[in-house]
N, C-alpha and C positions, 0 to 999 in steps of 0.2 A: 401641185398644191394638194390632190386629196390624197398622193403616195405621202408626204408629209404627215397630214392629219393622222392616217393610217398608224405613220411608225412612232407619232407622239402619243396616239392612243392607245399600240401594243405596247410603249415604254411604261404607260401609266399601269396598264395593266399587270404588266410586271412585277412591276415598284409594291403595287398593292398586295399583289401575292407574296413576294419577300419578307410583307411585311406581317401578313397574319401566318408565316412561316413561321418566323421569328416571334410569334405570339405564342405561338403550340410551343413553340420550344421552350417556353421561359413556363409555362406552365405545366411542362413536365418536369420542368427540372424542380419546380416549386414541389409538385407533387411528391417526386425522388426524395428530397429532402426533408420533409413530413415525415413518411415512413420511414427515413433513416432514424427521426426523431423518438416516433415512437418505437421504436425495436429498442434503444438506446435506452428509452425512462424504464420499458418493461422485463430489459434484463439488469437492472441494477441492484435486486436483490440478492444476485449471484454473486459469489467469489471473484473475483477478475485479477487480473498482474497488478494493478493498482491496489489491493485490497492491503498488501504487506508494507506498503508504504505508509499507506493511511494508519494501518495500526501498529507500524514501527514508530511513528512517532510520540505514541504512548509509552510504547517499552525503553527508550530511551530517557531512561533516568537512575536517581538512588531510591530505593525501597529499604526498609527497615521492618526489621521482625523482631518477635524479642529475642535477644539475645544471638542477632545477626544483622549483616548491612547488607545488600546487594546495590554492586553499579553496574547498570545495563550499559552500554555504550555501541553506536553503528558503526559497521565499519563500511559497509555500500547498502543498497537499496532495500536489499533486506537479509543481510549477515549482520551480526550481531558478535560483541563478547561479553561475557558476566564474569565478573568475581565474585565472590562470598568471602567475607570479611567476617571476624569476631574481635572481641576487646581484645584477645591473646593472639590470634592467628588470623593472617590472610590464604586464602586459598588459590590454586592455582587459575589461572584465565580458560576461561572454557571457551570455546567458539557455538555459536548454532544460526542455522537457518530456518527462515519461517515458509514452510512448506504448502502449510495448509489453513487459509484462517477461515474462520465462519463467524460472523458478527462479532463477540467477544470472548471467542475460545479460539485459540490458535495453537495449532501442533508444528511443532518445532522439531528440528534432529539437530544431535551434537555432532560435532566432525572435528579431525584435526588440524592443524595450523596449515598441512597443501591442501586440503578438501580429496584427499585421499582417502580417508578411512572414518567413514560418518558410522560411529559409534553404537547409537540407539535414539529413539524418539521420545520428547516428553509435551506436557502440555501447560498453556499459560493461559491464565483466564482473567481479562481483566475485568473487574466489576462493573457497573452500569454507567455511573461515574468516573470511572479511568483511573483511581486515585487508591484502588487494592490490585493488587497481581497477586493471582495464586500458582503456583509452580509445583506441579507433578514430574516427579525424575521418574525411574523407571526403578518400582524396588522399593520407593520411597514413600514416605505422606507427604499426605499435600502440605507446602507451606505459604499460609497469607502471609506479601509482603503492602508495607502503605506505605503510597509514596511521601519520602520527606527532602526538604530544602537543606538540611544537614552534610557536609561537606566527607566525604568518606574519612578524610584524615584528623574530623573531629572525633570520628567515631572510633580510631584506631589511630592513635599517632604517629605510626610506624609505618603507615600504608603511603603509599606510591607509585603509580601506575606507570609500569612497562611499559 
């Protein structure tokens, strides 16, 4: 009878220990996860692989300038093509990648159709509101484009995208 007692007593004792085991444990991992939390809010001012996303879905559109059309268009996550359009002529399809963005300035490089021979770097900056793109070529002025709802083939009837 008291070997009984004994080995229901070391059972309970056990039991208890497991269980404020399993208490530490859930409490660090609480902990772990906090400071995973904060590392995460305090580096989000930073650049990250998400950032060309986020501001690819701005560049993805028609801009219009005077007396030109630009359509941006995605081709993966963050490659890109633009044409440049006028009332008389369409221009060749450019490729670029977004290399580099910082809140809303982003530096871009052009490359060819294999991503063989990346060209030169230029820069796009979209206004506070999202609704101007400025585009520095290399060489060039800068040109404000505003985005419009305008169909590129109202703009050029000629045009048709490759």
């Amino acid at each position: 009878m008291l070997f009984q007692k004994m080995t229901v007593g070391f059972l309970v004792v056990c039991c208890l220990a497991a269980c404020d085991e399993q208490q530490i444990i859930k409490k660090e991992m609480i902990q772990i996860q906090k400071k995973t939390e904060v590392q995460d809010t305090s580096s989000s001012n930073l650049p990250s692989y998400n950032a060309p996303k986020y501001l690819g879905k701005y560049l993805y559109s028609y801009w219009v300038a005077e007396g030109s059309f630009l359509v941006i268009l995605r081709d993966e996550i963050s490659t890109f093509t633009m044409q440049r359009i006028t009332k008389d002529d369409i221009g060749p399809i450019r490729h670029f990648e977004i290399i580099e963005p910082t809140d809303n300035k982003i530096t871009g490089v052009l490359y060819s159709v294999e991503k063989q021979n990346r060209t030169s770097l230029f820069t796009l900056e979209l206004s506070e509101d999202k609704t101007e793109l400025t585009i520095t070529l290399p060489n060039k002025k800068p040109v404000t484009f505003k985005e419009t709802e305008m169909a590129p083939e109202e703009y050029n009837a000629s045009y048709t995208w490759k």
